[in-house]
N, C-alpha and C positions, 0 to 999 in steps of 0.2 A: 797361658804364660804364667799367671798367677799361681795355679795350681801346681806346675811342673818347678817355681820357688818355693812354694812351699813343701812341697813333699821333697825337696834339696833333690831333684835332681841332675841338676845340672853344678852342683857344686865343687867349684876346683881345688876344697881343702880349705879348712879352717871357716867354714861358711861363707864363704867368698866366692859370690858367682862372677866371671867376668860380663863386662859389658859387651866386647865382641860377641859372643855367646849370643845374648840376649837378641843384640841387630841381626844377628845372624839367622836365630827363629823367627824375625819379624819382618827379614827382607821377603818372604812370598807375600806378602800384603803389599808391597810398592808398586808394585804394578796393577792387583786389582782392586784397591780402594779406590785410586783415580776413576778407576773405571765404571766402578756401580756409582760413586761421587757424578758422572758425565750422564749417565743413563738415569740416575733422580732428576738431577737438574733436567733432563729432556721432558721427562714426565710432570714436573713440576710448571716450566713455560709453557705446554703445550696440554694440558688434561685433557680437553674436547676430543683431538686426534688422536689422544691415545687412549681412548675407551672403551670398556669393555671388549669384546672380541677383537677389536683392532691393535691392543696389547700384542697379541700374538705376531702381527707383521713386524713389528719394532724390534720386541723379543728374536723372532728367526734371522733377524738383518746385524742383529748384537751377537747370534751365536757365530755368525763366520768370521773366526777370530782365530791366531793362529796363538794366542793367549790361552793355554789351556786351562789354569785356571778358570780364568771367567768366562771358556767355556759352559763350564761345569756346572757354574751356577748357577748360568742363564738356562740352561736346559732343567739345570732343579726347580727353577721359578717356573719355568714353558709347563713342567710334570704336575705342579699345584695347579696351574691354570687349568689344566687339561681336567684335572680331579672337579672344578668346580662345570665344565663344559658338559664332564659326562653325566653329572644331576639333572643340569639342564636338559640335555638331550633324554634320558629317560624318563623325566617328567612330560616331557613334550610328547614322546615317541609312543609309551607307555601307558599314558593317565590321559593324554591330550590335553595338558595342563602347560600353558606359559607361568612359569615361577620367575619372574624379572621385575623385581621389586626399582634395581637400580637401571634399564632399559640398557642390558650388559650383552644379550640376546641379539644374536641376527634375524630373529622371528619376531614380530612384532603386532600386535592387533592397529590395527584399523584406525585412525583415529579419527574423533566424533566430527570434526570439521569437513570430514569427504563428505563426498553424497556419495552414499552407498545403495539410494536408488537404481542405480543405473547397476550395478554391479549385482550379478548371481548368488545367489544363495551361497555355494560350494566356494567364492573369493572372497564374501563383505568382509569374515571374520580377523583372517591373520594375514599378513604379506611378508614377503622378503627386505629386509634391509640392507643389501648387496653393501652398504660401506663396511657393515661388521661381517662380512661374512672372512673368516680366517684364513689366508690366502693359502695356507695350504691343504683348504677344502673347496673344491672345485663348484661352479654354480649348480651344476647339475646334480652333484650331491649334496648340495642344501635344498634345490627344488625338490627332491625326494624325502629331504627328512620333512620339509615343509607340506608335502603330498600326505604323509603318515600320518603327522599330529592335524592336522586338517582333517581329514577323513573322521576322527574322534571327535573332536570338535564340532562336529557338525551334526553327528548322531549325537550328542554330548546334548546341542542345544537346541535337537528337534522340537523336543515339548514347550520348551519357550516361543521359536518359533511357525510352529507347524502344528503345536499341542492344543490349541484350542479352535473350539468348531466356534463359526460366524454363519446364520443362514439370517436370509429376510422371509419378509410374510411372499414378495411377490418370487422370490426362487421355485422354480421350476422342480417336479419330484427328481427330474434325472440329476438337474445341478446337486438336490442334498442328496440324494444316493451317491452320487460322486464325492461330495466335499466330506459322507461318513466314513466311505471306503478309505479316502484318503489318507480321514483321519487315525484311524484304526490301523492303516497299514504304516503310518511315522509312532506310533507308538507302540510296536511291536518288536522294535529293534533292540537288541541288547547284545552290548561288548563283551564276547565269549571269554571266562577269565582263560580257558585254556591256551587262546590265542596271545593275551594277556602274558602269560606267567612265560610262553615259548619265548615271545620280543623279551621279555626281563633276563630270561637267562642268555640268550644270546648276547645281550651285554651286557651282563655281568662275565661273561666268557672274555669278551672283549677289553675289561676293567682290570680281570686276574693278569690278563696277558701284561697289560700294560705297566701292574704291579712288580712282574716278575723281571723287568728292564733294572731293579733297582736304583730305578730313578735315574737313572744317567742320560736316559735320553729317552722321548715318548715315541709309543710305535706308531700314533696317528702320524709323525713325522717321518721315520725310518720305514713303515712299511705301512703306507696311506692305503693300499688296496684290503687291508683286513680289516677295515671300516668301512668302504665302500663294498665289500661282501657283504657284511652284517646289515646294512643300511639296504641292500639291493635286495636282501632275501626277507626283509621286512617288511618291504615295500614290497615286493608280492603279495605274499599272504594279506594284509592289509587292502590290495586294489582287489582279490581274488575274492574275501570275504565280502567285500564292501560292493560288489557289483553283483552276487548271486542272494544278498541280504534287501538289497534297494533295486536294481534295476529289472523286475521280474514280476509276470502277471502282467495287470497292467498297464502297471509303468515296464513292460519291456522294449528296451532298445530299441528292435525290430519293430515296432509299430510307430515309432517317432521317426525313422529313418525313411519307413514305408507311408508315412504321411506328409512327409518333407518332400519326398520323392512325387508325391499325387497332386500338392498341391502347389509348393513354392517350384518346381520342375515340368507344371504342367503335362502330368500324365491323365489326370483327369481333365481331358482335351474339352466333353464337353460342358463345364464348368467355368472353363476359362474363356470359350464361344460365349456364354449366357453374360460373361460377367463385362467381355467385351463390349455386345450387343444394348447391355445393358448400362455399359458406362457409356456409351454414344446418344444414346436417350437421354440420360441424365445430364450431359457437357450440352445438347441443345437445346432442353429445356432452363437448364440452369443456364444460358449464355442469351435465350430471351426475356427470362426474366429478369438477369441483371441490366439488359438495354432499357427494358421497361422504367426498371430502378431510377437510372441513371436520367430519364428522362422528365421525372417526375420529380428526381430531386432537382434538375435544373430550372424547372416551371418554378416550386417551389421556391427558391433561392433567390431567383430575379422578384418575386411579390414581396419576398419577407425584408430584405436587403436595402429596398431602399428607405432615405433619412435615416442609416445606422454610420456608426463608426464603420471605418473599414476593416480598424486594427480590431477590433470588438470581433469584430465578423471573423476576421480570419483567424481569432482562437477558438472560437467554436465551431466553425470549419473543421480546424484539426482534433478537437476533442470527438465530434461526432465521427469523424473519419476513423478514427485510432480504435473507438468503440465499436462501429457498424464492423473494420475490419476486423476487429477478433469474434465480434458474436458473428460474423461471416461463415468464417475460419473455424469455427467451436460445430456451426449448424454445416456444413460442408465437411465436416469429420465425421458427424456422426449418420449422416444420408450416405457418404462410400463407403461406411462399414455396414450400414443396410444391403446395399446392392451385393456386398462380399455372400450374406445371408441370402437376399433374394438369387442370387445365380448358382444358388446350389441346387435348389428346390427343384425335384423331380433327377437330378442326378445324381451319381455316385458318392457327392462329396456331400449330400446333406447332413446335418449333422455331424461333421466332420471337422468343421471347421472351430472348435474352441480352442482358444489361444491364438488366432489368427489375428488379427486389425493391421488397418490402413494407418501410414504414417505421414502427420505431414510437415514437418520441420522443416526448416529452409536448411538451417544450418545444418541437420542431420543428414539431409538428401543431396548434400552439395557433393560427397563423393560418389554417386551414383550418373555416372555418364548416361545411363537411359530414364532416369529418370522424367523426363520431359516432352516422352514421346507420344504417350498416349495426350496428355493436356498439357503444352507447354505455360500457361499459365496461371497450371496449380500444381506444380510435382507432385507425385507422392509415389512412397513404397508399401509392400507388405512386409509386414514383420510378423515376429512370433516374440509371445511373452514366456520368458523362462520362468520354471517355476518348480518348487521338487517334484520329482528329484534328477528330474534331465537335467537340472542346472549341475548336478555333479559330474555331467558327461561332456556337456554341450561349453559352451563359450561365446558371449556374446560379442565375438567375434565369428563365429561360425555363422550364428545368424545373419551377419552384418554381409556375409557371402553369399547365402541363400536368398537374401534377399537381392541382390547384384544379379544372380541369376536369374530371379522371377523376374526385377527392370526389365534385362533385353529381353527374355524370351516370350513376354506378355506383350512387349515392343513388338519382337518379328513378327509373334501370332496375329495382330492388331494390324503391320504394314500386309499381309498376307491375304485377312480376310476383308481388309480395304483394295485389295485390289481381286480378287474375287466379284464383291459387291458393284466395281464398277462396271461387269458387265450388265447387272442389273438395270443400275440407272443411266449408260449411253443406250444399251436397249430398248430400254422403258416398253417393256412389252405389254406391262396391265394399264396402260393408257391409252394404246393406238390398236392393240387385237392382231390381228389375225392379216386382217388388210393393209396394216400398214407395213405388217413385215414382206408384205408381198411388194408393196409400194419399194421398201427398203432394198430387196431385193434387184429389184428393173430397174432401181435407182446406181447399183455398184455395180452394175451391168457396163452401165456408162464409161467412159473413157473421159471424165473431164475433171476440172481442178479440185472441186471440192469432193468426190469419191477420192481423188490422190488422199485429202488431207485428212479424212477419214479413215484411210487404209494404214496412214502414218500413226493416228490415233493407239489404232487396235493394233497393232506394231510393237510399239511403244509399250502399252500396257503387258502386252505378250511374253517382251525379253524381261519386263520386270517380274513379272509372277516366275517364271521360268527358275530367272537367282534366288528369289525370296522362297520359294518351293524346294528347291534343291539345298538350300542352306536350312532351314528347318526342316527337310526330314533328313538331314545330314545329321546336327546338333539331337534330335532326338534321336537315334537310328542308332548311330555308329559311337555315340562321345557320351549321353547319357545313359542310354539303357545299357550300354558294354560296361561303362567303370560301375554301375549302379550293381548289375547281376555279380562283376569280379567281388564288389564289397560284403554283400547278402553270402556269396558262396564261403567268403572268409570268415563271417563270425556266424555262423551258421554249424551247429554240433555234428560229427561226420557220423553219426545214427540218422539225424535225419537225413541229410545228402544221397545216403542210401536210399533210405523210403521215399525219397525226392518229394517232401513236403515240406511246411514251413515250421520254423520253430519262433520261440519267444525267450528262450535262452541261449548265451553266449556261446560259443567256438569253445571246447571243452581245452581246447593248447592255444587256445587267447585269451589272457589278464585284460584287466580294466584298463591299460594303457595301452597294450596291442591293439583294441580296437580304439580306443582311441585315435591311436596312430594312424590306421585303417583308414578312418572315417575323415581324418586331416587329409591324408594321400587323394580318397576322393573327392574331396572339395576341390583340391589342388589341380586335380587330372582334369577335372570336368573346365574348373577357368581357366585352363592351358586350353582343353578342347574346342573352348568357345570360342580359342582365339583372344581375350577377357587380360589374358596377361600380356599382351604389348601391347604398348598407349596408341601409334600408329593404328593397329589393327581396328581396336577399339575406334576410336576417330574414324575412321573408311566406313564403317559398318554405321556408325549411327548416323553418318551423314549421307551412306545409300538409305537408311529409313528414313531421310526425314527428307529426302528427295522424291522415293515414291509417295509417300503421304504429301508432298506438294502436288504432284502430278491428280495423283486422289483428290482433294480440293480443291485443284484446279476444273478439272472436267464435271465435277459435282456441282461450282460454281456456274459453271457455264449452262450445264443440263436446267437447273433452277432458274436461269435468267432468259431460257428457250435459245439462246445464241445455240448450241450445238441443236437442238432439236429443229431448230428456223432452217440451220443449211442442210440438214438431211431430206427434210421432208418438201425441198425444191423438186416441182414435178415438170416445169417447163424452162425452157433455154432462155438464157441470160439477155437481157436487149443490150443494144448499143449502151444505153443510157446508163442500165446497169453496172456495164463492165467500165465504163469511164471513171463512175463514181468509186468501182473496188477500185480502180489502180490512181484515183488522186485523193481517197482516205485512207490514209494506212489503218489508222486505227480498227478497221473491220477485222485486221489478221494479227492482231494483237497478241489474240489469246494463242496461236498459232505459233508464233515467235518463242512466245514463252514455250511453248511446247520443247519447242527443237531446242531451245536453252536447256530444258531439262533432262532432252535427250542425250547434250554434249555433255551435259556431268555427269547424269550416269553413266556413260561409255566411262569417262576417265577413272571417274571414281571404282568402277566394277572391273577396268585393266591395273590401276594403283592396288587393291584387292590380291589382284592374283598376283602380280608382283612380289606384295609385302607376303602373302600366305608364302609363295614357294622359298624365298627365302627364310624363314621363321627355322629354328632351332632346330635340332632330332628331336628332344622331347616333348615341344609341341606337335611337332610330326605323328610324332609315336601317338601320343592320347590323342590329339585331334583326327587320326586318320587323314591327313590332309591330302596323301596320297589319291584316296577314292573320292574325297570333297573335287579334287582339281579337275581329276579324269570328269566326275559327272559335271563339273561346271565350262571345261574345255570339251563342250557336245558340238562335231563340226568342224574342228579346230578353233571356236570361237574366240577364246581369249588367247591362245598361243601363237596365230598368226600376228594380232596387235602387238603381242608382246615382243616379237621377233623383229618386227619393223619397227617399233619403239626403240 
């Protein structure tokens, strides 16, 4: 306005500008001063909320305005923004550099107060800050831009954390041949600038376009999908390089997938027998020596205790308890990851097993429904420790699965070869020989009660190995090795497919998230297969195992105490005196009652089963094969006539 008085243009003669003139140039301001006036004050009260990338929701929510004006300006303010976002992004995308001096960024590093313990290598460094993310860029293309500059990042800060070798005096040759290889293969990595210079010109393609809007309006708003190209085609080449650069030799894939499969899967069947075998020696030796403990600290306690305070007593009570329970707890950690060692030895899995260890958390294992099966009172899982560079593939959540599946199916393997075993010990063949089975024999000849309650016995055991058999070689058979071989045939190069042998590099039309994805689906398939994903199913199944492992303890009990072995080896007929005494003590047929208790839960619980399985979705259907589970477990009509009349 100044200028267009001074240069007289607006002058009516005699230099006299009028004033209507003047309001007249100045009435398009009336309406949009109030309004960037309304839009300071918001950003003024509120600065927190409107920060850095969260500017942009405020800003897109001001442009719908039928004010065209302030329109205008709010999309020239939106086009500055966007100028300072695309630095950002190509420092992040490009260099794998966070330049966020004022924390303006929806990427964000880590901050020092997590424990970043617990989290993978491939996550400690950066996360998502979903409240800045700019609403109108979608989560999943900031997960992507956040996948690119991560991937940098991390090759960025191998040498920091991967670059220096640690050996002791007592390591093992193969540990530092391992820990050199390793070291050598993280310090070989380097960011191709060609790759480099391709992402820069792809946006800067992206920057010219946005130029050529002349500012009126940006085209990440007007046409979001030609940044979600540029961002999708970046992220390729980025997952493509970064999986044929790191996951290879090795560290391939296929051998983490193939050890996952041998060991938390139980394909190395007999590994998982020695480890069984051998964790049942270990639970009763460790379950007599703690009676012993227990008994010794009580002698002790009644001599030391008395003329003491009470109140004296019972803090030291709990001081020694608190301490005895962790150096317990610390010595009971480190004997189950012996046994992991000793029950490889002479099998398949020797030497196999680095990065495995036994976990014992309470709190950790509290989501772990089978947890409890083998030793209900000491849980524990297996886990795997992530470490580069599977931690760029893996997710310790994936573990957290794998482990879920070793629970039950070291559970099943464990109720299975417990009921195996019990025909050893109702047997007992290496204590009576040869004569006595002969005895045993001319004894179930017999027609009388206690042959009944013995035929009830072996009955009983009979219909349980039967489910427990048909359901583990169902879960192996049909639901592991099927989704396991679809996964292998997926990322697996179609040169070898042909040669029909194995490779150690990827599926040549699968990127680093394709299998990924893959490797998601079978995790997925296999806890749909198990049955694993509905709570009901889960519940029926743990409490058919912890029914037969009662049945198992119970006749084990009895065998030890000769009550089972005293009524078999009756060779002559009952007297008067005898049979008085059974029918006015019940207690003789005690263990017999329990029996048949435990046969009416089984029944319910194993018709509740077929039930809850026929009902279950299509695509538990599907992956579980539930279809051939039923058929083989309705052998007879067994379950479908109960279920009919239920």
């Amino acid at each position: 306005m100044e200028q267009r008085i001074l240069n007289k243009e607006d002058e009516a003669g005699d230099g006299v500008i009028p004033l209507s003139l003047m309001m007249a140039h100045l009435s398009q301001w009336d309406i949009l001063l109030p309004s960037l006036w309304k839009l300071i004050q918001i950003l003024l009260n509120e600065p927190e909320k409107y920060h850095g990338c969260r500017l942009f929701h405020l800003l897109m929510n001001q442009a719908h305005t039928g004010i065209s004006e302030y329109r205008v300006e709010i999309e020239a303010i939106i086009h500055k923004l966007h100028d300072v976002l695309y630095r950002q992004l190509t420092a992040w995308i490009v260099y794998g550099q966070c330049v966020d001096p004022d924390n303006e960024f929806f990427i964000v590093p880590y901050s020092s107060t997590h424990n970043t313990s617990s989290i993978a290598g491939w996550d400690k460094f950066y996360k998502l800050n979903e409240e800045q993310i700019p609403s109108h860029l979608s989560t999943t293309l900031a997960d992507s831009i956040l996948f690119i500059g991560k991937a940098l990042v991390t090759v960025n800060k191998m040498d920091k954390v991967h670059g220096s070798l640690h050996t002791n005096d007592n390591d093992s040759l193969e540990t530092i041949t391992k820990s050199l290889r390793t070291f050598e293969h993280t310090r070989k990595i380097v960011i191709p600038e060609e790759m480099r210079n391709k992402h820069l010109q792809l946006l800067l393609q992206l920057h010219s376009c946005h130029k050529d809007t002349g500012g009126t309006s940006s085209p990440w708003i007007r046409y979001p999908h030609q940044l979600q190209q540029v961002i999708a085609e970046i992220r390729r080449s980025t997952a493509a390089w970064l999986f044929q650069q790191v996951l290879i030799g090795d560290h391939g894939i296929h051998r983490y997938l193939i050890s996952f499969r041998q060991i938390f899967l139980l394909d190395y069947g007999d590994w998982a027998t020695n480890f069984i075998e051998a964790f049942a020696t270990w639970r009763r030796t460790s379950f007599a020596r703690t009676l012993n403990g227990q008994k010794d600290k009580s002698r002790h306690r009644k001599s030391t205790e008395i003329n003491k305070d009470p109140r004296v007593t019972s803090r030291n009570n709990n001081s020694i308890y608190h301490t005895t329970a962790k150096s317990t707890m610390i010595f009971k950690y480190q004997e189950l990851n012996q046994l992991l060692t000793k029950a490889s030895i002479g099998t398949d899995a020797e030497d196999q097993l680095n990065g495995y260890s036994i976990e014992l958390d309470n709190e950790l294992i509290k989501g772990y429904p089978f947890a409890d099966i083998l030793f209900a009172e000491l849980p524990f899982i297996l886990s795997y420790k992530l470490d580069w560079p599977i931690d760029l593939f893996l997710s310790p959540a994936n573990i957290q699965t794998y482990s879920q599946l070793w629970t039950f199916l070291i559970s099943l393997k464990e109720t299975q070869m417990s009921l195996n075993n019990l025909w050893k010990v109702l047997r007992d063949e290496a204590s009576y020989g040869s004569e006595r089975n002969h005895k045993i024999s001319r004894y179930l000849s017999n027609d009388n009660e206690d042959s009944h309650q013995e035929r009830f016995v072996w009955h009983m055991r009979s219909i349980m190995l039967f489910w427990i058999d048909i359901f583990w070689n169902h879960i192996q058979t049909h639901v592991i090795s099927s989704h396991f071989q679809v996964l292998m045939e997926m990322i697996t190069p179609n040169g070898d497919k042909k040669a029909n042998r194995r490779s150690f590099l990827p599926n040549d039309k699968l990127g680093f998230e394709e299998i990924q994805s893959s490797h998601e689906k079978f995790l997925n398939d296999v806890i749909r297969g198990c049955l694993l994903s509905s709570k009901e199913c889960t519940k029926v199944i743990h409490d058919i195992l912890i029914i037969c492992r009662d049945f198992c303890d119970l006749m084990e009990h009895l065998s030890e105490n000769g009550e089972w072995i005293g009524n078999k080896r009756r060779k002559t007929a009952k007297t008067a005196a005898e049979i008085v005494n059974q029918w006015t003590k019940s207690n003789d047929f005690t263990w017999l009652e329990r029996v048949q208790e435990i046969e009416e839960k089984f029944s319910a619980l194993s018709n509740t089963f077929f039930r809850l399985v026929s009902t279950q979705s299509p695509d538990v259907k599907v992956n579980g094969r539930v279809d051939i589970l039923l058929m083989q477990l309705d052998y007879n009509k067994w379950f479908s006539k109960s279920y009919i009349h239920s």
